[in-house]
C-alpha positions as a Markdown table, in Angstrom:
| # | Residue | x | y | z |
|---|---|---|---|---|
| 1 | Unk | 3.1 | 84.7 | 136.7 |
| 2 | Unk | -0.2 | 82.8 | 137.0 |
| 3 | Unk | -2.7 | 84.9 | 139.7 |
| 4 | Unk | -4.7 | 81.4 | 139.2 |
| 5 | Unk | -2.3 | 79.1 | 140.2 |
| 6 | Unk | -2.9 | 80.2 | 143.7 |
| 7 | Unk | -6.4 | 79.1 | 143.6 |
| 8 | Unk | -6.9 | 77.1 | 146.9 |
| 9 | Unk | -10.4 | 76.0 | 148.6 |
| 10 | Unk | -11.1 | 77.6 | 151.6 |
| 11 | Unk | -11.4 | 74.6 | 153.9 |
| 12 | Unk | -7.8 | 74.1 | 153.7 |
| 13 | Unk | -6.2 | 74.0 | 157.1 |
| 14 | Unk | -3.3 | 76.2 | 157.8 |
| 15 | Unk | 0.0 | 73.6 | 158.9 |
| 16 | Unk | 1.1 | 73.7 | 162.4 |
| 17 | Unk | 2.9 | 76.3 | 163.8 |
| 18 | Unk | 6.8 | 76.2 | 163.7 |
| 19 | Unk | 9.8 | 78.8 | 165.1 |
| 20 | Unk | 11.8 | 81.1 | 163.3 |
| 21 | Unk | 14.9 | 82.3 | 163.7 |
| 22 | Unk | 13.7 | 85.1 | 166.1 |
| 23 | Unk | 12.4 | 82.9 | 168.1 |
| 24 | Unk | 8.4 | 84.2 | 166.8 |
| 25 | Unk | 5.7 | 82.0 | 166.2 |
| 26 | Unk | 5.0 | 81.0 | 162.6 |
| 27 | Unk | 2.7 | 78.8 | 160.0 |
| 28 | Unk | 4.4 | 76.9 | 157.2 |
| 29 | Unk | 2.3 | 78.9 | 154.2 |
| 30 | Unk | 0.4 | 76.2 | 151.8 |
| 31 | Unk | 2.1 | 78.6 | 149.2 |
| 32 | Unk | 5.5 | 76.9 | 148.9 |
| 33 | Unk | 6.7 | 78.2 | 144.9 |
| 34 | Unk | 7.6 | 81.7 | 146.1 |
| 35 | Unk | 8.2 | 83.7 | 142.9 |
| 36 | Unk | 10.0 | 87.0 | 143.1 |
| 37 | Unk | 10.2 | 88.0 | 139.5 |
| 38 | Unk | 12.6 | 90.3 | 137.6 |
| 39 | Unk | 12.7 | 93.4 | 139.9 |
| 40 | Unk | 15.0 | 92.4 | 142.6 |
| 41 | Unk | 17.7 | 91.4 | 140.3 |
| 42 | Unk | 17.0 | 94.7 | 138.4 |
| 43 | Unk | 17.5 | 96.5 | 141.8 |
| 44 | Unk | 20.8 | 94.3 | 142.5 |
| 45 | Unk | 21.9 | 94.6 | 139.3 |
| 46 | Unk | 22.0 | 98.7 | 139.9 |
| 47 | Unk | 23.9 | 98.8 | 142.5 |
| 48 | Unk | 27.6 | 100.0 | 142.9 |
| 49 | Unk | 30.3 | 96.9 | 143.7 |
| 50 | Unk | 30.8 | 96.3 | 147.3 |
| 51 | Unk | 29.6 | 93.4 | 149.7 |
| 52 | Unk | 26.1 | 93.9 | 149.8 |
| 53 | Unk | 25.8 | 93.8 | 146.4 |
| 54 | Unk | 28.5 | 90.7 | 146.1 |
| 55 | Unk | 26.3 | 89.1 | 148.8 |
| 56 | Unk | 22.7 | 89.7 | 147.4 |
| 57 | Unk | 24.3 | 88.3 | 144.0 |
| 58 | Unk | 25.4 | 85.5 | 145.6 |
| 59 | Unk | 21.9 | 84.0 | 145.9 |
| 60 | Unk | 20.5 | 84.9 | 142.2 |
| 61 | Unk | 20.4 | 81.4 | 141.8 |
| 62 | Unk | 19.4 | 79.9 | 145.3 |
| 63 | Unk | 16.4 | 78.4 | 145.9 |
| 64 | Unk | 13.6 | 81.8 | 147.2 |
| 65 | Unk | 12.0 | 81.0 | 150.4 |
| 66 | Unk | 8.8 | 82.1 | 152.0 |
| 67 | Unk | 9.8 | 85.1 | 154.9 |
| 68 | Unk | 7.2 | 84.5 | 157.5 |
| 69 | Unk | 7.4 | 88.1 | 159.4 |
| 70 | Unk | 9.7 | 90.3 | 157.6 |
| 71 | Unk | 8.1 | 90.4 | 154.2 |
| 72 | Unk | 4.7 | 92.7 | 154.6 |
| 73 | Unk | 2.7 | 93.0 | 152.1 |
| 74 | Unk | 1.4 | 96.5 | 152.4 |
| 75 | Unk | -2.2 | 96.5 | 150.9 |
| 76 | Unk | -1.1 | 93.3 | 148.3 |
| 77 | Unk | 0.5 | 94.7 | 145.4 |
| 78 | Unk | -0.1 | 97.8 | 144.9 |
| 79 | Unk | 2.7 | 98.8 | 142.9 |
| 80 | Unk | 1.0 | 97.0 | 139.9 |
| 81 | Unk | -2.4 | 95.3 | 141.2 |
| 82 | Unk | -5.2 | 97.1 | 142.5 |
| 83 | Unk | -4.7 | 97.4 | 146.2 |
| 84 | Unk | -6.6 | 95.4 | 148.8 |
| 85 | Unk | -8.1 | 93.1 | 145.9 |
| 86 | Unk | -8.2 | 89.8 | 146.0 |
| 87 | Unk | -5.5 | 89.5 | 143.0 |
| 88 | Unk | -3.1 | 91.9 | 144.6 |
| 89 | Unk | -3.2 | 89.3 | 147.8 |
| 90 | Unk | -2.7 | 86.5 | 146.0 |
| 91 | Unk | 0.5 | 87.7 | 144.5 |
| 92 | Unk | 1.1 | 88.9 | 147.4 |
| 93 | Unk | 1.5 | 85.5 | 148.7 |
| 94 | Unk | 3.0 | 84.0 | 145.6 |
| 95 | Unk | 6.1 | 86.8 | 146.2 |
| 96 | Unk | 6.5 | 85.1 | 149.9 |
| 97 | Unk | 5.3 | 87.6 | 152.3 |
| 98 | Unk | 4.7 | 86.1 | 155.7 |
| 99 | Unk | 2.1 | 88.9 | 156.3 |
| 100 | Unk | -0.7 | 90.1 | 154.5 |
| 101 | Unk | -2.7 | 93.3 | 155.5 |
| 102 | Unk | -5.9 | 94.6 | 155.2 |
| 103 | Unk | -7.2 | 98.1 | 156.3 |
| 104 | Unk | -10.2 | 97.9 | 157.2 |
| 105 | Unk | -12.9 | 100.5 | 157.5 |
| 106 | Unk | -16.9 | 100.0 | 158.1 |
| 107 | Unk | -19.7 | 100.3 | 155.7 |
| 108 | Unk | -23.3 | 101.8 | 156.1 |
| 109 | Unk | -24.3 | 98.8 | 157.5 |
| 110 | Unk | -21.5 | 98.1 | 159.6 |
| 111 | Unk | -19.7 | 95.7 | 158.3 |
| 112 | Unk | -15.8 | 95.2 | 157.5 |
| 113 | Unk | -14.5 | 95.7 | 154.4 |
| 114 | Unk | -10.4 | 95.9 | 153.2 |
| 115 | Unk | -9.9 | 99.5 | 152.0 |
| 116 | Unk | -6.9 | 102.0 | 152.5 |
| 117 | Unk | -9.4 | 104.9 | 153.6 |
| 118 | Unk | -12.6 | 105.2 | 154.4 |
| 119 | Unk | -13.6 | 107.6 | 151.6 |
| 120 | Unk | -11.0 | 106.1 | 148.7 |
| 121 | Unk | -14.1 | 104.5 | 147.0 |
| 122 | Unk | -14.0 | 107.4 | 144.2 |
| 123 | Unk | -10.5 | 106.9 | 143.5 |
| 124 | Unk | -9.6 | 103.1 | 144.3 |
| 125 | Unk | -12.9 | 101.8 | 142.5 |
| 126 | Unk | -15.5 | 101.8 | 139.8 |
| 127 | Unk | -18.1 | 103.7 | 141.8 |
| 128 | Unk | -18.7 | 106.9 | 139.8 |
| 129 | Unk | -19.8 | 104.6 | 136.6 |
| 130 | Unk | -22.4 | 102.8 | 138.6 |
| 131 | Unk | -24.8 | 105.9 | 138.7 |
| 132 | Unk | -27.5 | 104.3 | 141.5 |
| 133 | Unk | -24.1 | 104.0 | 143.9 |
| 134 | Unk | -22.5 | 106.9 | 142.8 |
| 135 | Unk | -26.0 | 108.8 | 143.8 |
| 136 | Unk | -25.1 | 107.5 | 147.3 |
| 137 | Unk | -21.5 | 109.5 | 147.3 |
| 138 | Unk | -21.0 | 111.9 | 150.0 |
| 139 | Unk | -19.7 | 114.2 | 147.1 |
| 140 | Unk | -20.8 | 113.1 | 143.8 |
| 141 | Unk | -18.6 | 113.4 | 141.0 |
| 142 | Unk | -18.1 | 117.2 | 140.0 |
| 143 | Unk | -16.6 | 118.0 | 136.9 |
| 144 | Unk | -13.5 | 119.9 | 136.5 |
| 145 | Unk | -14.2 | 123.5 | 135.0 |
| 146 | Unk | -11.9 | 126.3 | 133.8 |
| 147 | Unk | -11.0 | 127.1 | 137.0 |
| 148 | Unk | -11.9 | 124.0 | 139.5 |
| 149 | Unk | -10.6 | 120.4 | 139.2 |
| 150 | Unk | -12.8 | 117.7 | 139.2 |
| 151 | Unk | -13.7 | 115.9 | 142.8 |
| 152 | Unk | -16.0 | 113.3 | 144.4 |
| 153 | Unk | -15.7 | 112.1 | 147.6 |
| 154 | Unk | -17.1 | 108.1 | 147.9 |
| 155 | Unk | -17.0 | 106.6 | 151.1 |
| 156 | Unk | -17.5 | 102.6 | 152.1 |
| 157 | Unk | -20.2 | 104.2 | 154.9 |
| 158 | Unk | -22.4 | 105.4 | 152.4 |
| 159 | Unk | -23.2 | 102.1 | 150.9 |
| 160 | Unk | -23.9 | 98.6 | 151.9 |
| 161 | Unk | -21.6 | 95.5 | 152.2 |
| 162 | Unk | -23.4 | 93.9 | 149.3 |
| 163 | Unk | -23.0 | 97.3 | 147.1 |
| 164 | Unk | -18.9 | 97.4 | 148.1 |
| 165 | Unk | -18.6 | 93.9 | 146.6 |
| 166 | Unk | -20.5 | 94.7 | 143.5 |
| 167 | Unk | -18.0 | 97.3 | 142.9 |
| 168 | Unk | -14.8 | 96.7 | 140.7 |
| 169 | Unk | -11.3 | 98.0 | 142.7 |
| 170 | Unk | -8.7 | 99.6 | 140.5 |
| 171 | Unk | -5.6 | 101.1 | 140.4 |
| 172 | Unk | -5.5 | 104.1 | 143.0 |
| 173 | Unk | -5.7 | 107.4 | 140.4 |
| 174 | Unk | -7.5 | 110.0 | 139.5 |
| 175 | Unk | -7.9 | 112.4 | 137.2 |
| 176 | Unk | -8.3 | 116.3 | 137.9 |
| 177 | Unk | -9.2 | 117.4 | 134.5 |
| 178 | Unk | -12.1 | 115.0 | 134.2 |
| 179 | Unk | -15.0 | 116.4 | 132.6 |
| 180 | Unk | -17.5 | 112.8 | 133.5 |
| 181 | Unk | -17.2 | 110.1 | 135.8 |
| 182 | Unk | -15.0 | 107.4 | 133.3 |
| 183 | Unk | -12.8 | 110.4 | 132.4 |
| 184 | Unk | -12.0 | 110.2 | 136.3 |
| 185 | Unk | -11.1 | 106.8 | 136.4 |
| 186 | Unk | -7.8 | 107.2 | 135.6 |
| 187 | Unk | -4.6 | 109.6 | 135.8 |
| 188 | Unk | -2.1 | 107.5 | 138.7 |
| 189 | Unk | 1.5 | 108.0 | 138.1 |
| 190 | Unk | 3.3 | 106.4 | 135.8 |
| 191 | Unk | 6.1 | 104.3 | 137.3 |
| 192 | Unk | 2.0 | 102.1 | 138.5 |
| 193 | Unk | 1.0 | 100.0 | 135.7 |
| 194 | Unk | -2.1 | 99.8 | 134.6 |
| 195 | Unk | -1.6 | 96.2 | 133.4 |
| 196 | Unk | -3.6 | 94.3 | 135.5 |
| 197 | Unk | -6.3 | 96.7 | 136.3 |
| 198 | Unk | -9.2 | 94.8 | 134.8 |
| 199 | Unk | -12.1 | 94.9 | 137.4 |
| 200 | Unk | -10.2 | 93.7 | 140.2 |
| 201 | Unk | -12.0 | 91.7 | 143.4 |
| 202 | Unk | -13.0 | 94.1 | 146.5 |
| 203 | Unk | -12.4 | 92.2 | 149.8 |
| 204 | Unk | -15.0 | 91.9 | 153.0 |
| 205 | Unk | -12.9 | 91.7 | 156.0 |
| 206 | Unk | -14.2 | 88.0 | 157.3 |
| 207 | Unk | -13.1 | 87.2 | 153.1 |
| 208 | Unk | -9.6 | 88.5 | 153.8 |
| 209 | Unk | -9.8 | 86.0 | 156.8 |
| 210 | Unk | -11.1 | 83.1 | 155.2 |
| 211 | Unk | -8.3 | 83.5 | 152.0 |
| 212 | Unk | -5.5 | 84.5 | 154.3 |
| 213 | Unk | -6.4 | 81.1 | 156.5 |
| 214 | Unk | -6.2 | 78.9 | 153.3 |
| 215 | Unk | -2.5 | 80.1 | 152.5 |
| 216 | Unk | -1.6 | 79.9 | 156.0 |
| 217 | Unk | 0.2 | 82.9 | 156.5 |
| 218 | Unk | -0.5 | 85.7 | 158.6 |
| 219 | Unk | -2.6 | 89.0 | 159.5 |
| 220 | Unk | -1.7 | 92.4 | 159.6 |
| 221 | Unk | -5.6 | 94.2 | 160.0 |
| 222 | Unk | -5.2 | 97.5 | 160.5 |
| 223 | Unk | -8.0 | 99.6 | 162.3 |
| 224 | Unk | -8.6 | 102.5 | 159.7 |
| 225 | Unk | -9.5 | 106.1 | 161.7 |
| 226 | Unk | -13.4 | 107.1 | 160.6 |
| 227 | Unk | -13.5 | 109.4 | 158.7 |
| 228 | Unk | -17.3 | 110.3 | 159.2 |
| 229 | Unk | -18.8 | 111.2 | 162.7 |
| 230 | Unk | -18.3 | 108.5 | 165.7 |
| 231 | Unk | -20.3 | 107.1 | 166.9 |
| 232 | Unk | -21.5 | 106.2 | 163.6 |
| 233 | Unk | -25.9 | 106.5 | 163.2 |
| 234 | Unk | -25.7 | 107.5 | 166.8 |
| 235 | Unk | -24.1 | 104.6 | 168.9 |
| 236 | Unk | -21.4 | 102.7 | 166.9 |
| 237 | Unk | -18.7 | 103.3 | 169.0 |
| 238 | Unk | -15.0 | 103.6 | 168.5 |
| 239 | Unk | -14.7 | 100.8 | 170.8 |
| 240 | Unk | -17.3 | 98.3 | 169.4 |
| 241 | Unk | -15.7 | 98.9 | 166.1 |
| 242 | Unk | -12.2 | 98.0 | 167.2 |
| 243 | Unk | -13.9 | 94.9 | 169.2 |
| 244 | Unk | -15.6 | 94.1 | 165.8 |
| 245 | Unk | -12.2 | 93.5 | 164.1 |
| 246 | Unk | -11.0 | 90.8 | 166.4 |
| 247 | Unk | -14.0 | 89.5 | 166.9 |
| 248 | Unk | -14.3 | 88.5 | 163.7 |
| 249 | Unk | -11.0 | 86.2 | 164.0 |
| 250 | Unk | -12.1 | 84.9 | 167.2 |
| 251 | Unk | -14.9 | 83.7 | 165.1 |
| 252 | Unk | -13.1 | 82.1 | 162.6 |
| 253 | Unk | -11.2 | 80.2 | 165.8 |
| 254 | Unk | -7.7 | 82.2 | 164.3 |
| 255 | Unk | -5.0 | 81.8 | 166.6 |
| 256 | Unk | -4.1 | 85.3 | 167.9 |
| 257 | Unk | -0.5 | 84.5 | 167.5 |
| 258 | Unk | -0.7 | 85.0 | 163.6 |
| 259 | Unk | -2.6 | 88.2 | 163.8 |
| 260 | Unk | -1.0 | 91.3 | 163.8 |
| 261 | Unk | -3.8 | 93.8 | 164.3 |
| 262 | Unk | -2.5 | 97.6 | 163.9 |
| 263 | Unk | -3.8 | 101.5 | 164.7 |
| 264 | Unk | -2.6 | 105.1 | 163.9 |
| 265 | Unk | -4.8 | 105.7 | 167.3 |
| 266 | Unk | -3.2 | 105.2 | 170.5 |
| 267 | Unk | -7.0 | 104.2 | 172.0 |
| 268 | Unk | -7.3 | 101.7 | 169.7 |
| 269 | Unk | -3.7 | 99.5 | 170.9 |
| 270 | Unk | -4.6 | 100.6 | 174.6 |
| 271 | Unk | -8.2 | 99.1 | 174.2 |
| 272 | Unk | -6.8 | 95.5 | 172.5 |
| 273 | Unk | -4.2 | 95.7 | 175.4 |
| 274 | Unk | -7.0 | 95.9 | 178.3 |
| 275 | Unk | -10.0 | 94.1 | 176.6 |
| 276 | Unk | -8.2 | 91.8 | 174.5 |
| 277 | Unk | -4.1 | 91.5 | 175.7 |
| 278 | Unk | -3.8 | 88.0 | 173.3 |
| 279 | Unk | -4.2 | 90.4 | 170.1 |
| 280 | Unk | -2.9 | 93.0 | 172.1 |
| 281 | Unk | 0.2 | 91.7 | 172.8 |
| 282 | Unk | 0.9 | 92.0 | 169.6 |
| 283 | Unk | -0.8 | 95.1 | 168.6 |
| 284 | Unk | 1.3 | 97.5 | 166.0 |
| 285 | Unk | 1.5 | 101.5 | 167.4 |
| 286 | Unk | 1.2 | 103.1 | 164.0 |
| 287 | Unk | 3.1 | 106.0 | 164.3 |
| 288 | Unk | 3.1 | 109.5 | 162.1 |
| 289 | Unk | 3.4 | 112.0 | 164.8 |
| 290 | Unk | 6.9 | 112.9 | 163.0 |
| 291 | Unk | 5.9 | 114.9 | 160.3 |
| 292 | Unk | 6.9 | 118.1 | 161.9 |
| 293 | Unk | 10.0 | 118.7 | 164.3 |
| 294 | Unk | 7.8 | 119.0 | 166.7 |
| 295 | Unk | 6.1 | 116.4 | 166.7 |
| 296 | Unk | 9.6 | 113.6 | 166.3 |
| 297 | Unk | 10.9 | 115.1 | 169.2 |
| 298 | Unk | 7.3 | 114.4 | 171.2 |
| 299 | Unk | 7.2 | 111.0 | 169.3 |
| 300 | Unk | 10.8 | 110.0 | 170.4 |
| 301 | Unk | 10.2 | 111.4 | 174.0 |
| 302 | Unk | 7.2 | 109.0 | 175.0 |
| 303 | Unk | 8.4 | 105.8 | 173.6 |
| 304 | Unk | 9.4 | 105.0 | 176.9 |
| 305 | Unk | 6.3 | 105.6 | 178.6 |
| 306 | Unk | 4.2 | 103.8 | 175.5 |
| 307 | Unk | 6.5 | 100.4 | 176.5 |
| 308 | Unk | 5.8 | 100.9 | 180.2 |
| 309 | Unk | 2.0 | 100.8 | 179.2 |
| 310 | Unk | 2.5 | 97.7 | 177.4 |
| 311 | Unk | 3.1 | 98.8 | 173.7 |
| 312 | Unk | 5.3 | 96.2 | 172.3 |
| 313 | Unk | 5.8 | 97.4 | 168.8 |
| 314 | Unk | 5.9 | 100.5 | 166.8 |
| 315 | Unk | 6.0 | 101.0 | 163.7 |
| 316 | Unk | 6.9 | 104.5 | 162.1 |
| 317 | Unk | 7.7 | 105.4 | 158.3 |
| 318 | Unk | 10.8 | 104.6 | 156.8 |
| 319 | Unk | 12.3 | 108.0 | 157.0 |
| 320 | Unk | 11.5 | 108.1 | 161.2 |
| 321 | Unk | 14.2 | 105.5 | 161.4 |
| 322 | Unk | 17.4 | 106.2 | 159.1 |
| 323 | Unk | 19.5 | 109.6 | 158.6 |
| 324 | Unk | 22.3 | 110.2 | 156.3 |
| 325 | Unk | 25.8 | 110.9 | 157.7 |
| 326 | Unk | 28.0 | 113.5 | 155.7 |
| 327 | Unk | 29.7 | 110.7 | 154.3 |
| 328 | Unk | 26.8 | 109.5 | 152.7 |
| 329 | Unk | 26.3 | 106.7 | 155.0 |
| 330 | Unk | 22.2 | 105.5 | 155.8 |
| 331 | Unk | 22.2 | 105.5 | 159.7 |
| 332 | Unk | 19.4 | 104.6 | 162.6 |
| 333 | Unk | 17.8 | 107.7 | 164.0 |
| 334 | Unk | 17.1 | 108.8 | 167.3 |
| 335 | Unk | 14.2 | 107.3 | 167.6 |
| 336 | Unk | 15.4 | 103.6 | 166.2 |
| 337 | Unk | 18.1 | 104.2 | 168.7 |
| 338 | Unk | 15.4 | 105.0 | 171.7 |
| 339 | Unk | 12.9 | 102.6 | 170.7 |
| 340 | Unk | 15.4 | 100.0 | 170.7 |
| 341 | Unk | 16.7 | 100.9 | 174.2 |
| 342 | Unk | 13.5 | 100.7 | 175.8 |
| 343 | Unk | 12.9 | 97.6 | 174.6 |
| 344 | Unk | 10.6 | 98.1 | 171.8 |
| 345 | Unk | 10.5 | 96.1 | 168.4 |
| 346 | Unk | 10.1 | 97.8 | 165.2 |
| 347 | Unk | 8.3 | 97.5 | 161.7 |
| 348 | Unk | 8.2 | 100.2 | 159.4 |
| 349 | Unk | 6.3 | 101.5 | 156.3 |
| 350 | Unk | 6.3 | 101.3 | 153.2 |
| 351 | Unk | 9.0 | 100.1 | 151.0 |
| 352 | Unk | 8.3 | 101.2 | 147.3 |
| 353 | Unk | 5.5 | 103.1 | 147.8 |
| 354 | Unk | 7.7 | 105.9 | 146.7 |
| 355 | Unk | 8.5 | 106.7 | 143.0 |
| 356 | Unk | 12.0 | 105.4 | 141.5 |
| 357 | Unk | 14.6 | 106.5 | 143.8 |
| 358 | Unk | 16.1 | 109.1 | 142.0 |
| 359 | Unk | 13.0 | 110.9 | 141.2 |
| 360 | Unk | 11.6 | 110.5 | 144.9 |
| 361 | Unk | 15.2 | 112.0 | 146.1 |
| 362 | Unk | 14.6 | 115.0 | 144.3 |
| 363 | Unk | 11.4 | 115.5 | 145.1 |
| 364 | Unk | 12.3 | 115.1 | 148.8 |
| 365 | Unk | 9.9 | 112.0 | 149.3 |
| 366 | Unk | 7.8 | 111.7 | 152.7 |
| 367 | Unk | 9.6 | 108.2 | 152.7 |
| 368 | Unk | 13.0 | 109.2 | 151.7 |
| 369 | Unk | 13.4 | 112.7 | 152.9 |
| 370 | Unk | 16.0 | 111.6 | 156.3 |
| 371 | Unk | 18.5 | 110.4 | 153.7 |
| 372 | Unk | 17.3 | 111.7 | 150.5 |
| 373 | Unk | 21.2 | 113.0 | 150.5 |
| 374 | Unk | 23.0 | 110.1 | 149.8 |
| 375 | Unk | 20.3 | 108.1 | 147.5 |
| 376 | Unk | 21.3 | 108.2 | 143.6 |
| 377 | Unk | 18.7 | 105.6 | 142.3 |
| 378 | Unk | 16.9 | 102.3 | 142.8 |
| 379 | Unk | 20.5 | 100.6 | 143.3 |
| 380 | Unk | 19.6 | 102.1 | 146.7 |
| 381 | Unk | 17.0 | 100.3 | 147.4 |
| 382 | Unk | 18.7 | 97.1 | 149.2 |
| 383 | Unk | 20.5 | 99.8 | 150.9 |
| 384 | Unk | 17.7 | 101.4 | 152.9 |
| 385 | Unk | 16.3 | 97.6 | 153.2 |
| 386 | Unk | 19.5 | 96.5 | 154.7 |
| 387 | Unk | 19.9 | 99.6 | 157.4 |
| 388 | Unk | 16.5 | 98.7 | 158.1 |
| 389 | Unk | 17.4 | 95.1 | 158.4 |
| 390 | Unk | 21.2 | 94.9 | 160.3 |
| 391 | Unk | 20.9 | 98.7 | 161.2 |
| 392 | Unk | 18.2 | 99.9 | 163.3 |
| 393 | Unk | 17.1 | 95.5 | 163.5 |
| 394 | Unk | 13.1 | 96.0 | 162.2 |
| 395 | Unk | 11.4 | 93.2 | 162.8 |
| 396 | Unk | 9.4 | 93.4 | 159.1 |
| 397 | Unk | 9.1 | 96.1 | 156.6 |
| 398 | Unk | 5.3 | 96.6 | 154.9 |
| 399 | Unk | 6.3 | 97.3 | 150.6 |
| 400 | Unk | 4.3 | 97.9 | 148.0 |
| 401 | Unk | 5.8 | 94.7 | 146.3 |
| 402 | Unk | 6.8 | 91.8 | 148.9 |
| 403 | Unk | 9.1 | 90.7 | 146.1 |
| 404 | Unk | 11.6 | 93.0 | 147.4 |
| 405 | Unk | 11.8 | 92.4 | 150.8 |
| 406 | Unk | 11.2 | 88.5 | 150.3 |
| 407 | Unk | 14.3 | 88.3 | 148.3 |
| 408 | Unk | 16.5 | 90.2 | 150.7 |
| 409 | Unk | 14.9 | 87.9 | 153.6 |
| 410 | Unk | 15.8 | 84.7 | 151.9 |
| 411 | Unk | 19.2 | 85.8 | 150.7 |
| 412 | Unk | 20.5 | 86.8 | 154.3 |
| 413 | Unk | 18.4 | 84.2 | 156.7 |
| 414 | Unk | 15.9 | 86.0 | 158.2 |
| 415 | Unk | 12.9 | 83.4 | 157.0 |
């Protein structure tokens, strides 16, 4: 695959908008020769004989078509291409996800940039080996002793707009045992390739915009939570920072239909629904209030009162939504069940984002943990995508690599 054959200008004009089969709003994408790759039939290929399988092979040689919600892409392609670069959208796009997303999180001069965290500079770019901007550093780089690992701690509000797009993103990794700052660059797991992780394109939010716009798909921005002191030098508000974000796509004269903007903060959806109900409306409740007991059962108990206030989706990990029965059968949890009854869609996160299946079984993987029980290896993987899918009925599923998903859309309709 060519990442320069997607090379478009930006003045091109996104098509009209059309209907899919849910009846949701969508844009014909300018990006029309989806290519999936090998790994779908790799993960079809594994799996045991039966009609899923019998179906999914069924379409090996069908024509892959563009999946204008349910195909994420969750930070590009980050299971091989540096995440939230320019490169990682693009193939992104060539893969046929309907959605792109970009995090966004605020520099020192306040403006938007696409990064996963606020303070991932260290790890998810070339910072450290740029000594006048790794100076700036909240916690410069420290070298790992006989008894301490190394750390830094590089955030996008200690520098400027124009110093984050000097900056080259990589690969997400890190290495502990680092004695200097190039040592550090690298030590990610590895089932990620390094491959294409040659000084990769950072993106400024209104950027994202602008490329997004020319392949005329859609926008998933997702409203990061600071990680430094709001408000930020004093009086940058919470608020003006989540008005900045759509802001910048009334600017660009976006339609809010094709913009999916997303939070972890219930504050953030509540203000888009009062101050801004077009984005609001469709406004995505992150949700990670599960990781404990506890916290599932509180989750699961105020999905009613969230749709009464006007949430309209949620959208909790993988593992929120499916349990294993004894029989080794992938299920919809409690909550899927009860989000569903109250009349709530549902995306979830994030498909591949997880090591091979076998490996994140055993490990009990924060993505896999529900149904870790009855999942043998990565001929599972169109098995948690299709309880997702005809199961618990998600509307979209964010994956490390839209391939995936796109190839699962196409094959059963849901384009």
């Amino acid at each position: 695959m060519h990442l320069t054959s997607l090379i478009v200008t930006a003045g091109v004009v996104a098509a009209a908008p059309s209907f899919n089969r849910r009846g949701a709003p969508s844009h014909k994408p300018n990006v029309t020769n989806i290519q999936v790759g090998p790994r779908p039939y790799f993960l079809v290929d594994a799996m045991e004989d039966g009609p899923l399988k019998s179906k999914l092979e069924s379409c090996a040689e069908k024509p892959i078509r563009h999946a204008p919600q349910f195909s994420i892409s969750h930070r590009g392609g980050p299971l091989q291409i540096p995440e939230h670069s320019r490169q990682g959208m693009m193939a992104a796009a060539r893969m046929g996800a309907g959605i792109v997303e970009c995090d966004v999180a605020f520099t020192s001069d306040r403006q938007l940039v696409c990064r996963h965290s606020q303070c991932d500079l260290h790890t998810t770019t070339n910072i450290l080996t740029i000594p006048e901007l790794a100076a700036k550093c909240t916690v410069p780089f420290q070298p790992a002793t006989d008894t301490t690992p190394a750390k830094a701690k590089c955030c996008t509000a200690d520098i400027t707009l124009a110093d984050f797009k000097s900056l080259c993103a990589k690969m997400d990794s890190s290495n502990s045992s680092a004695t200097t700052p190039e040592e550090y660059q690298y030590g990610g797991p590895a089932w990620r390739t390094e491959l294409y992780d040659t000084c990769a394109t950072p993106m400024a939010h209104h950027e994202y915009i602008d490329l997004i716009e020319s392949l005329g798909l859609q926008f998933s921005p997702e409203l990061k939570t600071p990680e430094v002191p709001m408000p930020f030098q004093g009086n940058y508000t919470q608020e003006m920072y989540a008005q900045q974000l759509i802001d910048d796509y009334k600017r660009a004269h976006i339609n809010p239909s094709r913009v999916w903007p997303q939070s972890f903060l219930d504050k953030d959806i509540f203000y888009w629904l009062q101050h801004e109900p077009a984005f609001g409306k469709q406004a995505i409740y992150l949700d990670e209030r599960m990781d404990t007991d506890v916290g599932y059962e509180a989750a699961v108990a105020s999905l009613p009162e969230l749709a009464k206030k006007g949430v309209k989706i949620m959208a909790p990990p993988i593992s929120a939504l499916l349990n294993a029965t004894e029989g080794g059968e992938i299920v919809p949890s409690e909550y899927a069940v009860t989000a569903k009854k109250v009349g709530l869609d549902i995306i979830t996160w994030s498909l591949e984002r997880f090591p091979p299946l076998a490996q994140a079984a055993a490990e009990d993987n924060y993505f896999v943990k529900s149904f870790a029980s009855t999942v043998k290896g990565d001929g599972d993987m169109y098995r948690i995508v299709d309880a997702l899918a005809q199961k618990v009925g998600v509307r979209g599923i964010f994956s490390d690599w839209p391939a995936t998903v796109t190839y699962y859309a196409s094959c059963m309709g849901l384009n």
